[in-house]
Backbone as JSON Lines, residues from 0, in Angstrom:
{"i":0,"aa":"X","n":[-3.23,-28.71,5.85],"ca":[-2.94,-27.96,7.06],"c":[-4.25,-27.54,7.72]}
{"i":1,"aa":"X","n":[-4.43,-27.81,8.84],"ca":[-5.17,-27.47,9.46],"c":[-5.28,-25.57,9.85]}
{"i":2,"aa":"X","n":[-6.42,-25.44,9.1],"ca":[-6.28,-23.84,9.15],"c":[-6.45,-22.77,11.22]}
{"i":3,"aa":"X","n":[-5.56,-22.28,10.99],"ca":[-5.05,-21.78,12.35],"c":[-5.17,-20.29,12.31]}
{"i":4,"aa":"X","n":[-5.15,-19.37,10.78],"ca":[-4.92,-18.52,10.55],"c":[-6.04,-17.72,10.78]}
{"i":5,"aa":"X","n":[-6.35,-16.22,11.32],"ca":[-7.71,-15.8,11.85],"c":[-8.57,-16.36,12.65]}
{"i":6,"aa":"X","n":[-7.71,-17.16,13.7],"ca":[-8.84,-17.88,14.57],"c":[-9.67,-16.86,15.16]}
{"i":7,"aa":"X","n":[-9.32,-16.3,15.66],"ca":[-10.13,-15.22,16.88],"c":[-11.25,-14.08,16.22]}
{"i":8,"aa":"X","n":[-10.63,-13.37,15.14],"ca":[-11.55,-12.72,14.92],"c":[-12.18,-12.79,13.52]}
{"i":9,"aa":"X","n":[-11.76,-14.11,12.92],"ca":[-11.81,-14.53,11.68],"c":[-11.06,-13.58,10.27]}
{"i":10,"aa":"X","n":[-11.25,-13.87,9.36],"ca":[-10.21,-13.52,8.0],"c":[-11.11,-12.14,7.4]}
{"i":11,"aa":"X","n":[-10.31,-11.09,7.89],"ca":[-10.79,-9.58,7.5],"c":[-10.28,-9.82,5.52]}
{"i":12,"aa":"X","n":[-11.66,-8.5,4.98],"ca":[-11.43,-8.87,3.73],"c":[-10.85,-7.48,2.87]}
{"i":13,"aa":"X","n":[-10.74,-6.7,4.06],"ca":[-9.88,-5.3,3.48],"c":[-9.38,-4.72,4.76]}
{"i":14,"aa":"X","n":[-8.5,-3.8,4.49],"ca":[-7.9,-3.0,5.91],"c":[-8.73,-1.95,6.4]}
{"i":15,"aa":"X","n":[-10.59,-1.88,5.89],"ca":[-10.99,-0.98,6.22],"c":[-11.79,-1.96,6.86]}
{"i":16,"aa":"X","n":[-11.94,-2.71,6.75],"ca":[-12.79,-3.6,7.92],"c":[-11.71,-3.85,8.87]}
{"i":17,"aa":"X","n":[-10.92,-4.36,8.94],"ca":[-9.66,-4.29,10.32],"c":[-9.81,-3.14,10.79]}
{"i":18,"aa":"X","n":[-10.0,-1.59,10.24],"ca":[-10.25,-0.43,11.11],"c":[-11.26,-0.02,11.63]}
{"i":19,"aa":"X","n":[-12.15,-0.95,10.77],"ca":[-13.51,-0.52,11.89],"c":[-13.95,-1.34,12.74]}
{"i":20,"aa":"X","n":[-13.03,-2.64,13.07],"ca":[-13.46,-4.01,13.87],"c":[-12.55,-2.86,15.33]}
{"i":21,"aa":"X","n":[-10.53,-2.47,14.83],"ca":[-9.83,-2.14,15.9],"c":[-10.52,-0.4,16.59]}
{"i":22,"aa":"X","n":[-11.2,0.41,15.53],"ca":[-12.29,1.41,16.11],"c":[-13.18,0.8,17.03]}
{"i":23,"aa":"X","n":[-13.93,-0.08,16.88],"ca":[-14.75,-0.57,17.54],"c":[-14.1,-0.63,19.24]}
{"i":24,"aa":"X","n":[-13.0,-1.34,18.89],"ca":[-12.33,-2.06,20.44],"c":[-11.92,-1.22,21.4]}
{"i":25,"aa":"X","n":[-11.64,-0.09,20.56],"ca":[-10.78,1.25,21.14],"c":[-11.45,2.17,22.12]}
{"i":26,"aa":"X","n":[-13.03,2.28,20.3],"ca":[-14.05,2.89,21.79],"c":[-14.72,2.08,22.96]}
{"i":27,"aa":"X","n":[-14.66,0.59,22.56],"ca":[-15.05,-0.24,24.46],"c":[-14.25,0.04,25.25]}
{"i":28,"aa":"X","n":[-12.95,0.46,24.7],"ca":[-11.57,0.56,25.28],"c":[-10.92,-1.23,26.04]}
{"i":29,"aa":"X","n":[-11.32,-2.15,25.47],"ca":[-11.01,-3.18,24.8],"c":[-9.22,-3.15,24.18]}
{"i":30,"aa":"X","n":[-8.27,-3.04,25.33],"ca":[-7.37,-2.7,24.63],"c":[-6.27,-3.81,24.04]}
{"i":31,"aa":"X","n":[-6.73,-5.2,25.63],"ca":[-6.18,-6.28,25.31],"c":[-6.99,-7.32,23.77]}
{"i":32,"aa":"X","n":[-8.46,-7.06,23.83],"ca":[-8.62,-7.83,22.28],"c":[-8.26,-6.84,20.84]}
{"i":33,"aa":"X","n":[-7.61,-5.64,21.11],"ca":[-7.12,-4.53,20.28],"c":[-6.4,-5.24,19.28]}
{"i":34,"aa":"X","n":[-5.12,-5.75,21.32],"ca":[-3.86,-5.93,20.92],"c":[-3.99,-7.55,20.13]}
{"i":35,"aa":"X","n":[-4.83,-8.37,20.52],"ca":[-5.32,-9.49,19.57],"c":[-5.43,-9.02,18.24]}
{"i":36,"aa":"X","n":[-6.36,-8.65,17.92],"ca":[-6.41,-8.39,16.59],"c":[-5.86,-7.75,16.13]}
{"i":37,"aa":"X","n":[-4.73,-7.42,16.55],"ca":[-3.83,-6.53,15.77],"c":[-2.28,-7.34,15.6]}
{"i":38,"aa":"X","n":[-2.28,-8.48,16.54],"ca":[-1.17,-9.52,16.02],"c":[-1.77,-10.67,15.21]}
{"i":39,"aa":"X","n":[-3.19,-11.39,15.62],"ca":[-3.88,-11.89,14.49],"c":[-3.69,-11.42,12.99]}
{"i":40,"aa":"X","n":[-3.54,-10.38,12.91],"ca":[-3.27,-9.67,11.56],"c":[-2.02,-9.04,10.71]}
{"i":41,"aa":"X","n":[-0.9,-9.47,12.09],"ca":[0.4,-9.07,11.92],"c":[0.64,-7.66,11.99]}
{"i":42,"aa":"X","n":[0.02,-6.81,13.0],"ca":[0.26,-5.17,13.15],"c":[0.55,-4.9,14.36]}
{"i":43,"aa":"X","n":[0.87,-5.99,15.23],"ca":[1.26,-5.63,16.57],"c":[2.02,-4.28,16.82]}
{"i":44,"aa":"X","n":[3.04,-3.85,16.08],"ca":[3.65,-2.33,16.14],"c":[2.62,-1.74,15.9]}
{"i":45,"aa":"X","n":[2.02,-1.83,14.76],"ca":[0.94,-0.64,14.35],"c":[0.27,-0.26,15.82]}
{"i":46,"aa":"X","n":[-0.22,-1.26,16.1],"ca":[-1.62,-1.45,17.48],"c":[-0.96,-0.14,18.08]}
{"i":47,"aa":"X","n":[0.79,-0.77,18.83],"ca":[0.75,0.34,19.76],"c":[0.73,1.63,19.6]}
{"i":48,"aa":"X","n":[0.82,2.51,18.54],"ca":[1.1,3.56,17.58],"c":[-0.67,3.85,18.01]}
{"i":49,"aa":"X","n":[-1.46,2.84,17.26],"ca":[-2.44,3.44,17.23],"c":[-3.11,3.56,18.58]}
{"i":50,"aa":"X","n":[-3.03,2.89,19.94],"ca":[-3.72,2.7,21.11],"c":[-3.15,4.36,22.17]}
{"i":51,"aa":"X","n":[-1.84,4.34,21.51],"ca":[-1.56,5.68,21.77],"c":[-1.76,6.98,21.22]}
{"i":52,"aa":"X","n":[-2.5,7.14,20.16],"ca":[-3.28,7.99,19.12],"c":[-2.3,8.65,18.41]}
{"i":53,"aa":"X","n":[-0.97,7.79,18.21],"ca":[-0.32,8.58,17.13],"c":[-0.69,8.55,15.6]}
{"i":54,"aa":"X","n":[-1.41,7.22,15.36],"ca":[-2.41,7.19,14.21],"c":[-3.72,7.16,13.73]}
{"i":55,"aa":"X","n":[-4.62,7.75,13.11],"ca":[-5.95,8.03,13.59],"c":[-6.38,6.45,12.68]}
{"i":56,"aa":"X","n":[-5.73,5.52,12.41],"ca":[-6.12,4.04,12.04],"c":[-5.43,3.09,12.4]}
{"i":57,"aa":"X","n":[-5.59,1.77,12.61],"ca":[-4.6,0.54,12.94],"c":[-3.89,0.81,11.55]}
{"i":58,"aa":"X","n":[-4.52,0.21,10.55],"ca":[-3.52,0.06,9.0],"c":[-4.07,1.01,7.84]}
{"i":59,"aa":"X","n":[-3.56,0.87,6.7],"ca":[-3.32,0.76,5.62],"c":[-3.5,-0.06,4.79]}
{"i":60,"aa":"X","n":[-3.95,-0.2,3.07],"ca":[-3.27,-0.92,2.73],"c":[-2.4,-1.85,2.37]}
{"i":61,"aa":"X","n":[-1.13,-0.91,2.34],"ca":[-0.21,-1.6,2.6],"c":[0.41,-1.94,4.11]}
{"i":62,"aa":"X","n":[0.37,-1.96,4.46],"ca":[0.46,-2.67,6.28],"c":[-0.26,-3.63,6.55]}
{"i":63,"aa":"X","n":[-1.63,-3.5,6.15],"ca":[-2.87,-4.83,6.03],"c":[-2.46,-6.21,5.35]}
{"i":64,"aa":"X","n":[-1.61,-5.42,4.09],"ca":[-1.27,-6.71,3.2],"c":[-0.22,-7.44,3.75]}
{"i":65,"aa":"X","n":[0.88,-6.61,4.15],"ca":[2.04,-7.07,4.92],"c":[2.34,-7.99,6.1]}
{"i":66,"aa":"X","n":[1.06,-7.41,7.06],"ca":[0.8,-8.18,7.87],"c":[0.33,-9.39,7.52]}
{"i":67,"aa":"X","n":[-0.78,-9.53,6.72],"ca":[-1.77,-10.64,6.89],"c":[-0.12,-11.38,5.84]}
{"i":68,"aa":"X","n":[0.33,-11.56,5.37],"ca":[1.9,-11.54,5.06],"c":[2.46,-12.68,5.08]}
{"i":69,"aa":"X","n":[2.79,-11.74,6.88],"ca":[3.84,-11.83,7.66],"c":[2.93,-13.04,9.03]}
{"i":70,"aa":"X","n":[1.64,-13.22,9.1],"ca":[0.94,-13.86,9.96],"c":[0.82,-15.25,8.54]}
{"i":71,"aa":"X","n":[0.91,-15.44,7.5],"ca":[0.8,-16.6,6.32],"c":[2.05,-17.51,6.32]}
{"i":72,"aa":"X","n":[3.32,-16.34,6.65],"ca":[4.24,-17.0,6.39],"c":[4.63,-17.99,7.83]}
{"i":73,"aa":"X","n":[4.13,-17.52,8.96],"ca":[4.76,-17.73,9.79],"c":[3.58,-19.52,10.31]}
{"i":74,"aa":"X","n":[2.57,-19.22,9.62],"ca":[1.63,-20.94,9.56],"c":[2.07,-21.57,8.76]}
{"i":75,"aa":"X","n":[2.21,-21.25,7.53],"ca":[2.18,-22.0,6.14],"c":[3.76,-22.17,6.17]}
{"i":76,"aa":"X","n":[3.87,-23.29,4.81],"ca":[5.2,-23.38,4.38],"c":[5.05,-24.7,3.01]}
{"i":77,"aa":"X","n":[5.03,-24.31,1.48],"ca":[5.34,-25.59,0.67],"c":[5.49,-25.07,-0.45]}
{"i":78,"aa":"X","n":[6.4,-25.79,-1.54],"ca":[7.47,-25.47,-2.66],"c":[6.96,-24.31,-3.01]}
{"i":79,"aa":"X","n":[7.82,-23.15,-3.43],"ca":[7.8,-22.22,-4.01],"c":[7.55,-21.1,-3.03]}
{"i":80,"aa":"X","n":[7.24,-21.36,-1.81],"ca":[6.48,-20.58,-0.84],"c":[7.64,-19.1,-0.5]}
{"i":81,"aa":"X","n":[8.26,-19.03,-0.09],"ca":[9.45,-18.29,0.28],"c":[9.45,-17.43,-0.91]}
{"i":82,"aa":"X","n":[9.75,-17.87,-1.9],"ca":[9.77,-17.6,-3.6],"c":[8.79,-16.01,-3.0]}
{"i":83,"aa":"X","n":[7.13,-16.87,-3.49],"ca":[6.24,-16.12,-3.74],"c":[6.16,-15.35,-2.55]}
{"i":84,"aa":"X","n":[6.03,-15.26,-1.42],"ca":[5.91,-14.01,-0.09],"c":[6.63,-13.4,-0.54]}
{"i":85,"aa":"X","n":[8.34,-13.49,-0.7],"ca":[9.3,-12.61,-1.26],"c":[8.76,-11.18,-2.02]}
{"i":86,"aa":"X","n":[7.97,-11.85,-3.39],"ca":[7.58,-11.24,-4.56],"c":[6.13,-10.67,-3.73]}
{"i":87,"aa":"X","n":[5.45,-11.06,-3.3],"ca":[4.19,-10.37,-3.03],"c":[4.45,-9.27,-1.91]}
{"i":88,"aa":"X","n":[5.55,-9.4,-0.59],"ca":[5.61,-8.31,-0.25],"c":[6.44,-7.15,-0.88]}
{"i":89,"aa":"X","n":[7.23,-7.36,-2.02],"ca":[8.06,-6.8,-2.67],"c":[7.07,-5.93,-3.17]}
{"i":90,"aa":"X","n":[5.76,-6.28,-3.83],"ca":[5.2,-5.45,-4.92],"c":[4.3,-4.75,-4.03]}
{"i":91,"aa":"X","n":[3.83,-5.07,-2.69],"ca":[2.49,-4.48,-2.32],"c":[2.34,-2.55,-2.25]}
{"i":92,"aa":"X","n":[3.79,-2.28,-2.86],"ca":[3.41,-0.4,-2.84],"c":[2.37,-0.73,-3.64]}
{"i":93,"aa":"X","n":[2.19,-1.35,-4.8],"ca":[0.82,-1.31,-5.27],"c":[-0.12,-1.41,-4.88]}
{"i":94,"aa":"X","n":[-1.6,-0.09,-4.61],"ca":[-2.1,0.07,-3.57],"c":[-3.2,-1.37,-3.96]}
{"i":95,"aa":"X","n":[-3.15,-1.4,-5.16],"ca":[-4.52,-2.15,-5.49],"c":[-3.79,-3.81,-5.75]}
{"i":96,"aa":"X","n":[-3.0,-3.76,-5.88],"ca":[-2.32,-5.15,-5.44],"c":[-2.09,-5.9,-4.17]}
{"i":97,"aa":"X","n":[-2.14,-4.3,-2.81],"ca":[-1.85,-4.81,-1.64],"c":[-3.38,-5.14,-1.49]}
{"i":98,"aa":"X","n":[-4.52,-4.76,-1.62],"ca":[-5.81,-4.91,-1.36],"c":[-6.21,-6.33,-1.64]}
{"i":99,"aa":"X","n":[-5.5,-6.36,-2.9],"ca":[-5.83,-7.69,-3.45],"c":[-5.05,-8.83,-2.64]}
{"i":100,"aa":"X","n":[-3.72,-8.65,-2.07],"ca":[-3.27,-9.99,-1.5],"c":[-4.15,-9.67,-0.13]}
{"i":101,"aa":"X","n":[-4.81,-8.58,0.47],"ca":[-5.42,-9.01,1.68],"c":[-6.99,-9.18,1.18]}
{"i":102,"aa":"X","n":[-7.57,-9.82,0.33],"ca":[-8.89,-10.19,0.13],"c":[-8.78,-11.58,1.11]}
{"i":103,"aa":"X","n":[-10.0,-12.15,1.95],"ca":[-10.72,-12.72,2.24],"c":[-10.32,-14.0,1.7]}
{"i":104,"aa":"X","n":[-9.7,-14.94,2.04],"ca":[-9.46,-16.7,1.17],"c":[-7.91,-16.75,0.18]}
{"i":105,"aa":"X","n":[-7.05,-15.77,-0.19],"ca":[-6.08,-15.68,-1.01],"c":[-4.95,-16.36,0.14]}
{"i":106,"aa":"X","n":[-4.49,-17.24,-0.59],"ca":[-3.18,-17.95,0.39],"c":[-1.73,-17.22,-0.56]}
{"i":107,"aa":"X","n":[-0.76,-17.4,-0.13],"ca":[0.47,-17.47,-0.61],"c":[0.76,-19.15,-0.94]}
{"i":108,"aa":"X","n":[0.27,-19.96,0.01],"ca":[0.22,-21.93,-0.83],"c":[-0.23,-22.05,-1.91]}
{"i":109,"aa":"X","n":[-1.32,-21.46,-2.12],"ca":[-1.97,-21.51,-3.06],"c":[-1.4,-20.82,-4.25]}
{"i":110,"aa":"X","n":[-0.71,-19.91,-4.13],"ca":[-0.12,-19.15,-5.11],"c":[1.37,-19.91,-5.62]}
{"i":111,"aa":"X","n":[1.89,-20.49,-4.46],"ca":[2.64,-21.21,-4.66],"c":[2.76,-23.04,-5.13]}
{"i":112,"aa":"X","n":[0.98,-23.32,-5.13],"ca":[0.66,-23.96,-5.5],"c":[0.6,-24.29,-7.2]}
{"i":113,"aa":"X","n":[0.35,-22.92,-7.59],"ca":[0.01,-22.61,-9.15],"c":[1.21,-23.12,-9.86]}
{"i":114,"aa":"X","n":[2.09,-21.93,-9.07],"ca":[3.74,-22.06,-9.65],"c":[3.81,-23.67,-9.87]}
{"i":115,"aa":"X","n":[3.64,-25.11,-8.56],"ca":[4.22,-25.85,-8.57],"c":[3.74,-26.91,-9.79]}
{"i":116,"aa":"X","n":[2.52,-26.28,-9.93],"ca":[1.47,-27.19,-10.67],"c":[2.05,-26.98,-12.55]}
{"i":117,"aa":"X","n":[2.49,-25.81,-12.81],"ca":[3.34,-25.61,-13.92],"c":[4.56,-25.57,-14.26]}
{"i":118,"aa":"X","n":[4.91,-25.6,-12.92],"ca":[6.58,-26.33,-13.07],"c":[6.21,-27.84,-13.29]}
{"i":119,"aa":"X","n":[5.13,-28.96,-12.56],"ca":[4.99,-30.01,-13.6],"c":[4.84,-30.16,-14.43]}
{"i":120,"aa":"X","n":[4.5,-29.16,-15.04],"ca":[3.79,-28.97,-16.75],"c":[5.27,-29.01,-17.42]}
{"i":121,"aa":"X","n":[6.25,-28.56,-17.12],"ca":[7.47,-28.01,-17.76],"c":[8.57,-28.95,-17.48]}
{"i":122,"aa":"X","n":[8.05,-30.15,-17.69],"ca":[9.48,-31.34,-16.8],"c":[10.24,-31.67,-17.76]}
{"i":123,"aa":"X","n":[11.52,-31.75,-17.61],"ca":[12.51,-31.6,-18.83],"c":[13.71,-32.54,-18.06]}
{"i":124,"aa":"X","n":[14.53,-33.03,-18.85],"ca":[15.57,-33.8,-18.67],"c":[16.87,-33.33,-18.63]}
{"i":125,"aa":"X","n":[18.14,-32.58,-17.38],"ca":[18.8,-32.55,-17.69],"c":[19.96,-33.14,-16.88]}
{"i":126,"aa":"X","n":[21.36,-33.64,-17.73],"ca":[21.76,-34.46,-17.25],"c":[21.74,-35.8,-16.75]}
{"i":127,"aa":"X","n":[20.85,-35.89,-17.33],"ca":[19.98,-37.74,-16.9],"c":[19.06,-37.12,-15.79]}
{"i":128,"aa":"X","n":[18.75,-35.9,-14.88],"ca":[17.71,-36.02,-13.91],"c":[16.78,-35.25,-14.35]}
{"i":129,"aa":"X","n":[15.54,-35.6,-13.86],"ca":[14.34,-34.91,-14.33],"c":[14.47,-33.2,-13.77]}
{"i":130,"aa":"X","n":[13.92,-32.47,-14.46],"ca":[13.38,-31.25,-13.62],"c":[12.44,-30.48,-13.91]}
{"i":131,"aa":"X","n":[11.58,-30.03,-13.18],"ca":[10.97,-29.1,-12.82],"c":[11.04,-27.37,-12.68]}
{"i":132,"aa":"X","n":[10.28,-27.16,-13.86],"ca":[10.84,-26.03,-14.51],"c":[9.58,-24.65,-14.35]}
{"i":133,"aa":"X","n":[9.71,-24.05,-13.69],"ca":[9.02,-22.42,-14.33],"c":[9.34,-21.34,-13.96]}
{"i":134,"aa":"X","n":[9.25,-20.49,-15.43],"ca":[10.68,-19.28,-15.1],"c":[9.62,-18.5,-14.21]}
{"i":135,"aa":"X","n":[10.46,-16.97,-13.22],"ca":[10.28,-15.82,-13.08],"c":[8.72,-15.91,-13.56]}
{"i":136,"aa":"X","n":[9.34,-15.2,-15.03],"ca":[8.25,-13.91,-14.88],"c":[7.17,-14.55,-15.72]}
{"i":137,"aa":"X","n":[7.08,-15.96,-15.83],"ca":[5.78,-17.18,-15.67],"c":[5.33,-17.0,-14.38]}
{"i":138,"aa":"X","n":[6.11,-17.28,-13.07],"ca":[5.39,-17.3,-12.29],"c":[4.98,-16.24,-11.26]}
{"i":139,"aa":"X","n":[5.45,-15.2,-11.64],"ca":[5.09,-13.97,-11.1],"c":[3.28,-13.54,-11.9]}
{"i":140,"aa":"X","n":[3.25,-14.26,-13.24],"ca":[2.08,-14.1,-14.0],"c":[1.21,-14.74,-13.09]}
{"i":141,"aa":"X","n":[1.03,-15.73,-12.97],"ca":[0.54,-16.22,-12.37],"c":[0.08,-16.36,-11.0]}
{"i":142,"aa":"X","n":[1.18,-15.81,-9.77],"ca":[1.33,-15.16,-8.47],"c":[-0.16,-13.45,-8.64]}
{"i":143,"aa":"X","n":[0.41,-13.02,-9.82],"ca":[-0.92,-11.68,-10.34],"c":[-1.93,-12.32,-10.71]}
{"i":144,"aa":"X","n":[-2.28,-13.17,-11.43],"ca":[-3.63,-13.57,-11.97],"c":[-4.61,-14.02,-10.58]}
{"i":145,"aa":"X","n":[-3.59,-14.62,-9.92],"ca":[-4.21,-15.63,-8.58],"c":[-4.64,-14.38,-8.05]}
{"i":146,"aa":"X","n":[-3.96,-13.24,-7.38],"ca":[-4.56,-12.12,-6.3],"c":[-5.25,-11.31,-6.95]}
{"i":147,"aa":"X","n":[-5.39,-11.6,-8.35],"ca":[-6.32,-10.37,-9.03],"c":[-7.76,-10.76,-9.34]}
{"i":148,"aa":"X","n":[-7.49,-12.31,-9.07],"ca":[-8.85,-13.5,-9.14],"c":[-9.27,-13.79,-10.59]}
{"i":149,"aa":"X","n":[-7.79,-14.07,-11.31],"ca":[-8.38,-14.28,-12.9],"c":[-7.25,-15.13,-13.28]}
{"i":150,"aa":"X","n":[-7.43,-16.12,-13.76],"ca":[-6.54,-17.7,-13.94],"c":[-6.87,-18.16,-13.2]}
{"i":151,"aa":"X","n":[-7.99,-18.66,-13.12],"ca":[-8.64,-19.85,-11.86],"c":[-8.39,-21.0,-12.63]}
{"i":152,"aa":"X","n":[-7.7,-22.24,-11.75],"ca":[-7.51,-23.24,-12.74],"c":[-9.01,-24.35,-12.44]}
């Protein structure tokens, strides 16, 4: 796939750099590249919240992770993919888990890549057809190792 994702203001590597790129814009008063980087990143609601000073930041944590998310799911798409976004926005109350799915280079393909690469590992015969096998909470291990940056294959 031709990468599409962060064109404009490139791939922020925490939500405190997204707040000090959308600080920045606020005080040029820059409101239309605000509102860019704030759908680049999947916070378009947030933006307006914040352009109107009901929040003294674009994101969060968790909003950062969600977004950058919700902007992955909507480029990307291959086996297991749906699966894993599911599970990663499910868990991101974890503050240090949401940090971790918005680091700098972490895909959800890639995560869903892992999964697919050990469901080949696990090919089994049933009924006369082959299949492709890996449970849950294998690949939820693995979905954590990937955003925590430990099981590099």
């Amino acid at each position: 796939m031709e990468e599409k994702l962060f064109e404009k203001f490139g791939e922020f590597d925490s939500y405190a750099e997204i707040n000090e790129a959308a600080e920045g814009l606020l005080l040029e008063g820059d409101i239309d590249s605000l509102r860019e980087l704030a759908k680049e990143n999947g916070l378009e609601e947030e933006a307006e919240l914040y352009i109107q000073k009901q929040t003294e930041e674009l994101c969060d944590p968790l909003t950062a992770a969600l977004g950058k998310l919700k902007v992955e799911r909507e480029e990307e798409n291959s086996v297991f993919y749906d699966d894993v976004a599911d599970y990663l926005m499910a868990n991101c109350d974890d503050i240090e888990f949401a940090m971790a799915v918005r680091k700098n280079g972490k895909r959800i393909s890639e995560a869903a890549e892992r999964i697919w690469q050990e469901a080949k590992r696990n090919e089994t015969t049933i009924g006369g057809h082959r299949c492709n096998y890996c449970g849950p909470m294998r690949g939820y291990q693995l979905i954590r190792e990937y955003y925590a940056g430990r099981g590099e294959q």
